[in-house]
C-alpha positions as a printed Julia matrix, in Angstrom:
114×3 Matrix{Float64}:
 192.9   -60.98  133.85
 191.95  -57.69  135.38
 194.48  -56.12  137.45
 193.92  -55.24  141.03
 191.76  -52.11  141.82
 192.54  -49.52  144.42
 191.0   -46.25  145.35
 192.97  -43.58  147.19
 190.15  -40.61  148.46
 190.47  -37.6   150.68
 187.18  -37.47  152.75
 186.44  -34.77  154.84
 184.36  -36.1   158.09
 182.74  -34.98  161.1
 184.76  -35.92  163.76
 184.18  -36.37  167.45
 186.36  -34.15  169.69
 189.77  -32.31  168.39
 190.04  -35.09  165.92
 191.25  -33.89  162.27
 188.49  -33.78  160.23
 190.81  -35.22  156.86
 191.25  -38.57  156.28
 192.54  -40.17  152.94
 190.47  -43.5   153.08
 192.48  -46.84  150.85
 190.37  -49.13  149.75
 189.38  -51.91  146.84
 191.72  -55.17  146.62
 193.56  -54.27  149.25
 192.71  -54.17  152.88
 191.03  -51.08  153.58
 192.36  -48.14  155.83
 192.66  -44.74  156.59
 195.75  -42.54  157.0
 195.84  -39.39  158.48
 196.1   -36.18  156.96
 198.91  -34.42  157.71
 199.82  -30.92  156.8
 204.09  -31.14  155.41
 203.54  -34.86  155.59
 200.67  -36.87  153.74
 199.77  -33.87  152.05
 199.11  -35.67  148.63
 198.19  -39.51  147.05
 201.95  -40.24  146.75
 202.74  -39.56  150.41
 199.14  -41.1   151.57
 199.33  -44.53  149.35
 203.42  -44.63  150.38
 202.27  -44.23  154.07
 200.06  -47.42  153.7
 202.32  -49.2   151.89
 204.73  -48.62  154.99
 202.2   -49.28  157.51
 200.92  -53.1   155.43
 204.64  -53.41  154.96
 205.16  -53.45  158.67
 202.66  -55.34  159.18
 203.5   -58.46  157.03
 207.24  -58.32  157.85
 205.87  -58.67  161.63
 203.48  -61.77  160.21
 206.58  -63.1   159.08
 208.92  -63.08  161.88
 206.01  -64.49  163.72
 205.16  -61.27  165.91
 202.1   -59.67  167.52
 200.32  -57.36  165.03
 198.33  -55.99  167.55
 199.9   -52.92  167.82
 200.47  -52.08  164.14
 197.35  -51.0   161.3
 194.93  -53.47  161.45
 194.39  -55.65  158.67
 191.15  -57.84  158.5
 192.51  -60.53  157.67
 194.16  -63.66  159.7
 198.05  -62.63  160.29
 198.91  -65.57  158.37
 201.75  -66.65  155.86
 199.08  -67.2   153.44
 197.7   -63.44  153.69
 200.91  -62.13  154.47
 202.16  -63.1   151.02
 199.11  -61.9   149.52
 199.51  -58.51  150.92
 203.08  -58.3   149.99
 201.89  -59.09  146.29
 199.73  -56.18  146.25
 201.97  -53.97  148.22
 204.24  -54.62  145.0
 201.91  -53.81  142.35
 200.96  -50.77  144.25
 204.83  -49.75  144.91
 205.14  -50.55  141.07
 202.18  -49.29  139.39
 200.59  -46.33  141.52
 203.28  -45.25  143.28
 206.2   -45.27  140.95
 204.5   -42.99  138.57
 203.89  -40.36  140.93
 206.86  -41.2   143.32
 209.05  -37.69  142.24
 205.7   -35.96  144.41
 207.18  -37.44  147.87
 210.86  -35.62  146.69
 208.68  -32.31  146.38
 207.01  -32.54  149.62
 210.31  -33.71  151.32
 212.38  -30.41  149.76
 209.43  -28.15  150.51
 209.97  -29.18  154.1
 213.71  -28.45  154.32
């Protein structure tokens, strides 16, 4: 079995307008997305990958209580049960397995802000 792969990337682009030029980009089995860079917020992987998790998060418990996703990250995938319990599954392994290990970096972040 070959465990799920993920890739977490800061990308610098060219944006149109006053847009931020820094994006870190999720991808691999997991829907892809971006989440914006934020200076004292998603400064680093912990704070970007727990920012999607929190976005997918909200997005399946709305899938579940039967609610519009249309205003929350899109997915591209039906907002079924059947996908909805998929995504929690991953959501998991990446709470569990990428996160965790690297979870003391949102503390840092958090007490640099105070």
């Amino acid at each position: 079995m070959v465990p799920p792969v993920v890739g977490v990337i800061l990308v610098r682009i060219d944006p149109l307008e006053n847009a931020d030029p820094w994006l870190w980009i999720i991808v691999g089995d997991v829907p892809p997305a971006h989440i914006h860079f934020e200076v004292g917020y998603t400064e680093n992987v912990a704070s970007a990958v727990d920012g999607y998790i929190g976005a997918m998060s909200d997005w399946v418990t709305a899938v579940d209580a039967g609610e519009s996703t249309d205003r929350l990250i899109p997915v591209n995938a039906d907002a079924s049960q059947e996908y909805a319990t998929m995504l929690r599954s991953r959501l998991d392994f990446l709470d569990r397995h990428i996160l965790a290990p690297i979870r003391h970096e949102l503390s840092q972040e958090e007490d640099r802000l105070r």
